[in-house]
N, C-alpha and C positions, 0 to 999 in steps of 0.2 A: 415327455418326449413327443416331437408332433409324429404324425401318420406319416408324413415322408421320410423322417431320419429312420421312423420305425423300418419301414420298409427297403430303405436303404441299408442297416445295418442287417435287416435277414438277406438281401441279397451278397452280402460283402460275403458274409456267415457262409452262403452256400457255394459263394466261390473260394473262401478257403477249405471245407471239406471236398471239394472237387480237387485243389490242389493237392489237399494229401492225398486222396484216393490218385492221384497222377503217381505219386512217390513210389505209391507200394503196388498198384495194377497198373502199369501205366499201358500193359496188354489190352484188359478187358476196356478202356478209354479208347482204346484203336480200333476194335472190331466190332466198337457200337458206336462209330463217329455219328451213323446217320441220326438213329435215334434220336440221341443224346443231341445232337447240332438243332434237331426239329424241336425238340420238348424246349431247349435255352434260348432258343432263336421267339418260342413263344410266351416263354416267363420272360426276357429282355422286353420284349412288345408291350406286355401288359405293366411291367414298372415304367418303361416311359409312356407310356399313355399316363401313367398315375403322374407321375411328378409331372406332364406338359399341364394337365389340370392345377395342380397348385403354385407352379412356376412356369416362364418360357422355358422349355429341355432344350436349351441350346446345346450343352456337352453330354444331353439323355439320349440322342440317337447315337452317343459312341460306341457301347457296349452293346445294343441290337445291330450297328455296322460289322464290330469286329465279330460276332457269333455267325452274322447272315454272309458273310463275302470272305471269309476266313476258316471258319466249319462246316457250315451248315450247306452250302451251295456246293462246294468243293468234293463234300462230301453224296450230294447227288450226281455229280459228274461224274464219281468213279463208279458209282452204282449204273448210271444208263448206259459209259462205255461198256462196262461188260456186257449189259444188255445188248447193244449193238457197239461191236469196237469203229465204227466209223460215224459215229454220232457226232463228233466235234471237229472243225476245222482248226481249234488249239485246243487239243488233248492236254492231260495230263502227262507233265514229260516222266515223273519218277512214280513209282510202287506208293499204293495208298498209305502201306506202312512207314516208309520211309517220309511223304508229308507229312502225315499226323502226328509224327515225333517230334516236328517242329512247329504244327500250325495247333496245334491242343496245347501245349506248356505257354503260347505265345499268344493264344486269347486268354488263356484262364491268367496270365500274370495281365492283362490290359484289365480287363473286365474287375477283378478284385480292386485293380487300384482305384478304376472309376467308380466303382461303390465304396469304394470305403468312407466312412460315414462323419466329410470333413466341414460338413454344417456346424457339426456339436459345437466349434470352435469356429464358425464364424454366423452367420447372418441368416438363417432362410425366411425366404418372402418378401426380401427385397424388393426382387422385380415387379413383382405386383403389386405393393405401394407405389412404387416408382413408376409403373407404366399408366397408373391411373390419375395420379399428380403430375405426370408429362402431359397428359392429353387435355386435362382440366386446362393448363397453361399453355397448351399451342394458339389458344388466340388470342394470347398476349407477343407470342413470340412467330407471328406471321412471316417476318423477314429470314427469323434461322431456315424455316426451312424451304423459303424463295428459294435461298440460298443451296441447300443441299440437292433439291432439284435441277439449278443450275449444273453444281459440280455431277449429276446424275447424266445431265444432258451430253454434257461435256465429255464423260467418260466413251458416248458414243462415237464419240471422231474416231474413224481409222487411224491404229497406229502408223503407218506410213507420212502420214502428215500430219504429223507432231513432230517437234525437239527431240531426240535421245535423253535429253533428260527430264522433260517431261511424261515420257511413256510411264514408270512408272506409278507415279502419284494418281498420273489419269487413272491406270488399271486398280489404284485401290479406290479410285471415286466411284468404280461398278459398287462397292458396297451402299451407295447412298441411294441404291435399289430398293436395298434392303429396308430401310429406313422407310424408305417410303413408302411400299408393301406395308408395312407393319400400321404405318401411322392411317393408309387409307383402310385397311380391313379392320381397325379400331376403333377409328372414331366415327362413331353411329351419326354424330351430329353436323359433319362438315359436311357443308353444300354442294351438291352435284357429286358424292362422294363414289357412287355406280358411273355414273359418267368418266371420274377421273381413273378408276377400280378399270374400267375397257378399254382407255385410253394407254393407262399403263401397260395391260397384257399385249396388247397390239403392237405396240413399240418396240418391246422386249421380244414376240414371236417377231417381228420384223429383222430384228439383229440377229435374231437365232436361224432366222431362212437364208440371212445374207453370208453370217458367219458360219453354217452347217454345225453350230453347236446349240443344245438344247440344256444344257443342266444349270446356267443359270437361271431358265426360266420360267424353269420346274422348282429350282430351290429358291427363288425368291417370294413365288407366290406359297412355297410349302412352310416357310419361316411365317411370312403371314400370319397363316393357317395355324402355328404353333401359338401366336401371342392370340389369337383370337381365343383357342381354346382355356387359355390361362384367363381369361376375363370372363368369359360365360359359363367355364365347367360344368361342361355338356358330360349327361348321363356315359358312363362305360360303352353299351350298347349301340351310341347315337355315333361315337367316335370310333370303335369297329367299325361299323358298316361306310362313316366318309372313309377310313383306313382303309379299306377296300375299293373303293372306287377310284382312290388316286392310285392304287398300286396298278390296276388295271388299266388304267391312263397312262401311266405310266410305262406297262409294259407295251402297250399298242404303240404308245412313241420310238419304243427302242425296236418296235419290230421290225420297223420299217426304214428308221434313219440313217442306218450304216448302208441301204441299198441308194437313197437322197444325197448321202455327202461322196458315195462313189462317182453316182451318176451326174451331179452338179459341177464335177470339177472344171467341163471343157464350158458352163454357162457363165457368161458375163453380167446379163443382166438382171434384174429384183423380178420383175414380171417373168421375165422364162424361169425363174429358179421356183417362184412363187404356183405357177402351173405344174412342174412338175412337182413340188410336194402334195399340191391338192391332188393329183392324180394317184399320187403314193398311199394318201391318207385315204382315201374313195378306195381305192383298190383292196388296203386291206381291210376296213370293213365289210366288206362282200365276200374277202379269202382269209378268214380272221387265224384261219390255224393252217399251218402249211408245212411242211417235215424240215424246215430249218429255222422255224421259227422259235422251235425249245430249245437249240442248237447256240441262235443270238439271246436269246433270254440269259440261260446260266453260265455263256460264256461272260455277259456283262454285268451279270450282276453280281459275280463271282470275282474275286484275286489268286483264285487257288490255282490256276493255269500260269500265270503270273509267275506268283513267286517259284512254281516248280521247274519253272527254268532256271529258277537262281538254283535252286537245292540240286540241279543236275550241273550246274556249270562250277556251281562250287562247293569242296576245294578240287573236285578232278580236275579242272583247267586253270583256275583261278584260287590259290590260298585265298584262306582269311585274313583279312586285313584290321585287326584289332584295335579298331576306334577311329580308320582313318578319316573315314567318310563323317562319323557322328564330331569330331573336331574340326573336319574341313565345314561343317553345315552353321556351327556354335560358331567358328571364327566371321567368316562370309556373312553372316545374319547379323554381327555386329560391330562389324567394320565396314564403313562404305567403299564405295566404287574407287572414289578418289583417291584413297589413303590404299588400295589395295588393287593395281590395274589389273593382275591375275583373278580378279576372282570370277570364283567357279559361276556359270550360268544356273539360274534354278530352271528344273525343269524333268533332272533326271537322264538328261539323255547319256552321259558317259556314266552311271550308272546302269544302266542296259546294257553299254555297249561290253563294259569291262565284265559282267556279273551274270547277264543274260546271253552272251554270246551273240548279241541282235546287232547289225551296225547301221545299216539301211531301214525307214521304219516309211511304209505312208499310214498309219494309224497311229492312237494317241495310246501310251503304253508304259508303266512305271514298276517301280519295286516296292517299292509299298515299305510301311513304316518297320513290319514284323520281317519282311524279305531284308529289310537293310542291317537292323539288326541280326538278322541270322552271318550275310557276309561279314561281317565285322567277328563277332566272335563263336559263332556254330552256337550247337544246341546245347551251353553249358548255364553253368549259374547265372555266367558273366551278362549273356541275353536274356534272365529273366529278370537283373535286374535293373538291366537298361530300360525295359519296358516299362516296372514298376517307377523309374526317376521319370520318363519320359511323360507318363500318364498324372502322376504328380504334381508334377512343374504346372501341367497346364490347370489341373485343377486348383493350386492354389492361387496362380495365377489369376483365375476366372471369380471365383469366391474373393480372393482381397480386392478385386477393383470394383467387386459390386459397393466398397465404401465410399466411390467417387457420387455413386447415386444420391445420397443426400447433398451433394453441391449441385449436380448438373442430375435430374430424372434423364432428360434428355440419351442418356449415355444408355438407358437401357436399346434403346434405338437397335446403338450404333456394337452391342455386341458379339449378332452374327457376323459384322464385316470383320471382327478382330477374330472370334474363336472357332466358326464353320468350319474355317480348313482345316482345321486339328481333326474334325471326325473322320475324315476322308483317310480309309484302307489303302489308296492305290499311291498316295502320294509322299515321295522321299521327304526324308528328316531336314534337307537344305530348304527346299521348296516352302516347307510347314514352316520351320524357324523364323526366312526369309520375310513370309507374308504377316504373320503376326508381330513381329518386332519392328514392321514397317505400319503396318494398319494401325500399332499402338502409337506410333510416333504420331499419326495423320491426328488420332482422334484426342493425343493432347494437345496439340495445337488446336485443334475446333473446341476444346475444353476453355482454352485461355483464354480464346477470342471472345466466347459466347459473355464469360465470365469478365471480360474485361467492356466488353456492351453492358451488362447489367448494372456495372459500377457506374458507367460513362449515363446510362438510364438513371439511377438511381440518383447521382448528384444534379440532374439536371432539373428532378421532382422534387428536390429540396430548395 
């Protein structure tokens, strides 16, 4: 058995003696959320540190998401309100007790499923054969990724001037961000490779100043940063400490940007937008801590304010809706536009409106995969074992396509653009379904094409 399934299978192990101890204490699980959220939030840290070293952990930051933004954060929130009840501008709407009845049974069924140890029965180490046979061959294959640069560039057009039905293809060609992130932080040997590494950050902080949004441009160079590690399997200690300096980065970013994208709204132009963030960014270096500054922290990096609107709106305003929403996301995600003019927008927003009570929003704001679940069926079996299908699906999902890798290396690339959204806490089940059933469809076409060049190469060398 290798070290990762080993470690995999103790992890599964501890999340199902955690699920029994739910059955029969599910008290003493309530009154030690904080603990218990800090002790799992740091054994989650150190197995994905472990598997990003022997593989990219493209689906290994799910079980530290759902521990950190589901337990663990939520559960300092109710600790500092009490310490001062005016600490948060979105408090906790319901009783600690009454969350954690719902948000402890709803990590511990994600986090089991995501360990459970479905290597034994397929592949591991794929990707690391694969990313190092993709890169050996990238200077044979010059033009692919001309190419995917193009369609990266392209993705930058404002949607307003595009086709309606071009918009969305363009928004999944942001993933050949990714792609390319990866392929410049990897390969040691291409020319001008720092040059292209600041050209690309520049680009991307460009889009992020114009569009006041930062998380792709954090999470494209942070997937980078993942495949990197998988290639040089840098010491435990060496990866703590860059672990620490991007969270810290990270946090300085968020400390300041919700003050950036309020005060940008009335600016039109890239230079006036551009001044005011360096002003923002200079500022808070000099006022690095400020009394609302732990306020934006664990409000954002937290879902537990979040979904406690859902667990107060529903059922006292709004019954449970027993599957409607997880059928209306299945149908929508695989039926198109065409065939279905009703269908639901992803995004979420009548979700809030119906579930959250919110109908007016100027911030960005969702129910999240375990909040959706909860409106659908409350805190019975029925929701732990939607979670366990839901977490499943995508892991076998992820695991069976890694056998495209022996036809096309290339495709390890391209599997943050299909399975990132799956980690993400805050985002409805239409939204997830939506983007990965569309980014799969993108990347077999780019599979046929590449594969239909090699053949059209190969009979030309005969």
């Amino acid at each position: 058995m290798s070290g990762l399934l080993r470690k995999t299978t103790a992890s599964w192990a501890l999340f199902s003696v955690l699920g029994l101890l739910w059955l029969v204490f599910p008290d003493f699980l309530v009154k030690q959320a904080l603990p218990l959220g800090i002790l799992l939030a740091v054994l989650a840290n150190l197995w994905f540190l472990y598997e990003a070293r022997t593989r990219p952990a493209v689906l290994g930051l799910f079980p530290l998401m759902a521990i950190g933004t589901l337990w663990t954060a939520p559960a300092l929130q109710y600790a500092l309100e009490v310490l001062r009840p005016d600490f948060s501008n979105l408090p906790m709407q319901v009783s600690a007790e009454t969350y954690f009845r719902v948000a402890i049974p709803g990590v511990l069924a994600l986090c089991w499923a995501c360990y459970m140890p479905l290597q034994r029965w397929f592949a591991p180490g794929r990707e690391r054969a694969a990313l190092a046979q993709a890169l050996e061959r990238f200077s044979e294959h010059r033009f692919f990724w001309w190419a995917i640069l193009g369609l990266a560039l392209l993705s930058s057009v404002p949607f307003p001037y595009l086709p309606p039905a071009l918009r969305f293809p363009v928004f999944l060609a942001h993933g050949c961000w990714y792609a390319l992130s990866v392929l410049l932080v990897c390969a040691p040997d291409l020319k001008h490779r720092k040059a292209l590494l600041f050209a690309l950050f520049f680009l991307l902080l460009f889009e992020a100043i114009r569009s006041t949004m930062f998380g792709e441009l954090v999470l494209v160079f942070l997937l980078g940063i993942l495949y990197r590690i998988t290639q040089k399997q840098w010491p435990l200690w060496q990866l703590l400490a860059g672990q620490l300096v991007l969270v810290l980065l990270v946090c300085y970013l968020i400390s300041f940007k919700y003050d950036y994208r309020f005060l940008s709204k009335n600016l039109q132009s890239w230079p006036e937008k551009t001044a005011l963030f360096a002003r923002l960014a200079v500022n808070r270096l000099f006022h690095p801590w400020e009394p609302e500054v732990a306020d934006i922290l664990v409000a954002r990096l937290g879902q537990g304010a979040n979904m406690s609107l859902a667990l107060k709106q529903v059922p006292a305003n709004q019954p449970f809706v027993q599957g409607e929403t997880i059928w209306t996301a299945v149908k929508s995600a695989l039926v198109p536009r065409l065939l279905q003019p009703d269908k639901p927008v992803a995004g979420g927003a009548e979700n809030v409106r119906r579930f959250m009570g919110i109908d007016h929003l100027n911030y960005s704001i969702n129910l999240g995969v375990v909040g959706e679940a909860y409106v659908n069926f409350g805190a019975d079996w029925r929701f732990v074992f939607f979670l366990v299908v839901y977490v499943l699906f995508f892991r076998v999902l992820y695991e069976g396509s890694l056998y495209m890798l022996g036809e096309m290396p290339e495709w390890v690339f391209f599997l943050p653009l299909v399975f990132f959204t799956v980690v993400s806490m805050e985002k409805d089940v239409l939204t997830i379904l939506n983007h990965v059933v569309k980014s799969l469809a993108l990347v077999v076409v780019v599979y046929w094409v590449v594969r239909f060049w090699r053949y059209r190469r190969t009979i030309r060398r005969i």
